[in-house]
N, C-alpha and C positions, 0 to 999 in steps of 0.2 A: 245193635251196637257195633260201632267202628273197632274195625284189631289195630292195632299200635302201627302196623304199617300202612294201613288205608289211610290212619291217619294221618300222615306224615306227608305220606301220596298228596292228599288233599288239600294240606297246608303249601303246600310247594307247586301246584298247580294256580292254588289263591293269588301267592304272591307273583308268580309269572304272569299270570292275568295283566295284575296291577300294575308289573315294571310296565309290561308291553302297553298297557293303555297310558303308560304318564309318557315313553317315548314317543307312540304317536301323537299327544297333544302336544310335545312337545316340536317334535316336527313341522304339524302343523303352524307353529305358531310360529317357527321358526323362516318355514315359507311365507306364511302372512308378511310378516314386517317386513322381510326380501322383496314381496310384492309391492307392498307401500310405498319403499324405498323407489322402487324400479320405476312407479306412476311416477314418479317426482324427479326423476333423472330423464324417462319420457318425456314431460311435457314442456321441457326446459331445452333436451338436447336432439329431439324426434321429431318428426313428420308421422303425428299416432295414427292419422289415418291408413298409413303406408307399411305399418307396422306388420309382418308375417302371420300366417294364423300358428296356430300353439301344432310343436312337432310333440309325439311321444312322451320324448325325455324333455328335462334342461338343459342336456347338452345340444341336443338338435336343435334345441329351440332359439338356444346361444350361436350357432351358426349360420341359422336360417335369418338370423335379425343380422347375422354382420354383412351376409350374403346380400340382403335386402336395400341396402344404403338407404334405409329408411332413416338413420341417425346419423347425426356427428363422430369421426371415431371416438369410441368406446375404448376404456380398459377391460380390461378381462372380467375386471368383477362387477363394475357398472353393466357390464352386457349381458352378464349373469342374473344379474337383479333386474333389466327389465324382461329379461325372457321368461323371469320367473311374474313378473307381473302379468305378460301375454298368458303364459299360462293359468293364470288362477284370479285376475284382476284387469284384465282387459274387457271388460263386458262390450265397451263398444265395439270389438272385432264383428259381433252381432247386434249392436245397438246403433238407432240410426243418429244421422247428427244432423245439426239444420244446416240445409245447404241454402247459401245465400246469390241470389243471382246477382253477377256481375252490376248491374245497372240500377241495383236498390241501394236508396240513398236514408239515413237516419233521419225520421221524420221530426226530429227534435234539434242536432247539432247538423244535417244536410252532410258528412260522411258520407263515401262508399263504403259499406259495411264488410262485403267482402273484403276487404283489402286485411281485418283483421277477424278470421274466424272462430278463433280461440274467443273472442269474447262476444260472441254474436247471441243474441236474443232476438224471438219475433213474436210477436201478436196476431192471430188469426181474429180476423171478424166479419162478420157478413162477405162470406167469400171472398175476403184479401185478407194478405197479408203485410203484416210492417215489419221491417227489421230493423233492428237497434246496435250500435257498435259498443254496447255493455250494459250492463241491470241499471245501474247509476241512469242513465237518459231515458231506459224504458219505464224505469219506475216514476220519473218526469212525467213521462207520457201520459201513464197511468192516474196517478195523485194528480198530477194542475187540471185540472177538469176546467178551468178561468182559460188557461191559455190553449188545451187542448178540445174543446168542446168536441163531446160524443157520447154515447151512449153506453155507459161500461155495463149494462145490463145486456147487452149484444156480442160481449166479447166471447171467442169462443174455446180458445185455449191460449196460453205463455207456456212460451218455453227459453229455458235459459241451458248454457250452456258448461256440462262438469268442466271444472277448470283442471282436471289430469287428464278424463279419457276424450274431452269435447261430445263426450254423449248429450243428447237433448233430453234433457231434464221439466218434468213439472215445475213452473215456476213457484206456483201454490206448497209445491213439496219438498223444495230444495231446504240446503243448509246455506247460509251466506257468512262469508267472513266479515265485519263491517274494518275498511279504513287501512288494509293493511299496508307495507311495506313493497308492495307490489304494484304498479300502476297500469291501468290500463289505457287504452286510444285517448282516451276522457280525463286522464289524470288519475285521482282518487275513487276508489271502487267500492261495490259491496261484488265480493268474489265468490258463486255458487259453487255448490255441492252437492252430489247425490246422497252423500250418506253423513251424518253425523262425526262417524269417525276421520274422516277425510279434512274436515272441516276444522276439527280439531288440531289434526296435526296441523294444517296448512298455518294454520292461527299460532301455534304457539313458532313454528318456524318463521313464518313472518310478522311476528308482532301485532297482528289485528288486534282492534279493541273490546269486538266479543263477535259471538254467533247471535245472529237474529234468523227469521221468518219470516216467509212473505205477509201476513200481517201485523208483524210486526214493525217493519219499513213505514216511516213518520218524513213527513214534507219536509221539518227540522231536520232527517236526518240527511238525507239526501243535497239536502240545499248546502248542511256543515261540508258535506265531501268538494265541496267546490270555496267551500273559505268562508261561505254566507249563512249569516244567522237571520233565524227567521223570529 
């Protein structure tokens, strides 16, 4: 049996536990949405490929990106919030992106693709590759099977790409924004995502009309992104 001051000991150790575990989720969560914040002031005001690797701290992190002229000048706290996404939300620092060669043209609208890498997708099959200057024309590619004649049983990976880190993404796996308020090379877009959460925000910041999935993508919907009803 506990003496009156063990117990006391114990009860007070309880609660130190718990502050300390609600400040760190709270931290944590508090750097999350800094991070979020930060991908979205990145992909807008950055060069992400060009982006510093993660120092230490935040603060180092915060000088190594101004150092970097990887961006547009920053204010102090926009610089803050992307160092904080370097640090804890830049996967692509180590994730690869599809690099497009200068001289590949959209096998659907004839684009140089490079010209716009942020929205580049490509098709692997039978040892080529295609590249697309957005999901909108690859998904084209994909679905007209009338206009595109091939073998989609030979295809041998897609990949799209995150529209914050430009990471190359499973197309099968991604989140898509459908329609938003953002436009791509093509006009009207379905805009990828690695992750659900991502997808989310993007969607309600710019108005999309919902999230889909790569099969979820319909000939109708693709065709409505261009004004045309099927």
């Amino acid at each position: 049996m506990l003496k009156k001051g063990c117990g006391v000991k114990v009860v007070f150790i309880v609660l130190w536990c718990l502050v300390s575990l609600y400040a760190q989720e709270h931290d944590t969560l508090k750097i999350t949405k800094l991070a979020q914040k930060g991908a979205r002031i990145a992909s807008v005001m950055c060069e992400v490929a060009k982006l510093p690797k993660p120092e230490p701290t935040l603060e180092a992190t915060a000088d190594a990106l101004k150092a970097s002229a990887a961006c547009r000048p920053l204010s102090a706290s926009k610089r803050k919030a992307v160092a904080a996404y370097i640090m804890h939300g830049a996967t692509h620092q180590h994730a690869s992106h599809i690099d497009v060669p200068g001289s590949a043209k959209c096998p659907v609208c004839g684009m140089f693709v490079a010209k716009y890498p942020k929205w580049a997708a490509a098709m692997q099959m039978e040892g080529k590759t295609y590249y697309f200057d957005g999901v909108k024309d690859m998904m084209k590619y994909y679905i007209f099977d009338g206009d595109f004649p091939y073998d989609r049983n030979k295809i041998d990976t897609i990949w799209v790409s995150d529209y914050y880190t430009l990471e190359a993404v499973s197309a099968k796996e991604a989140y898509y924004v459908l329609d938003p308020n953002v436009f791509g090379p093509m006009g009207h877009e379905l805009i990828p995502f690695k992750s659900a959460e991502a997808a989310e925000t993007f969607m309600q910041e710019h108005h999309g009309k919902r999230i889909v999935r790569f099969h979820e993508i319909t000939a109708r919907m693709v065709m409505a992104l261009d004004g045309i009803e099927l």
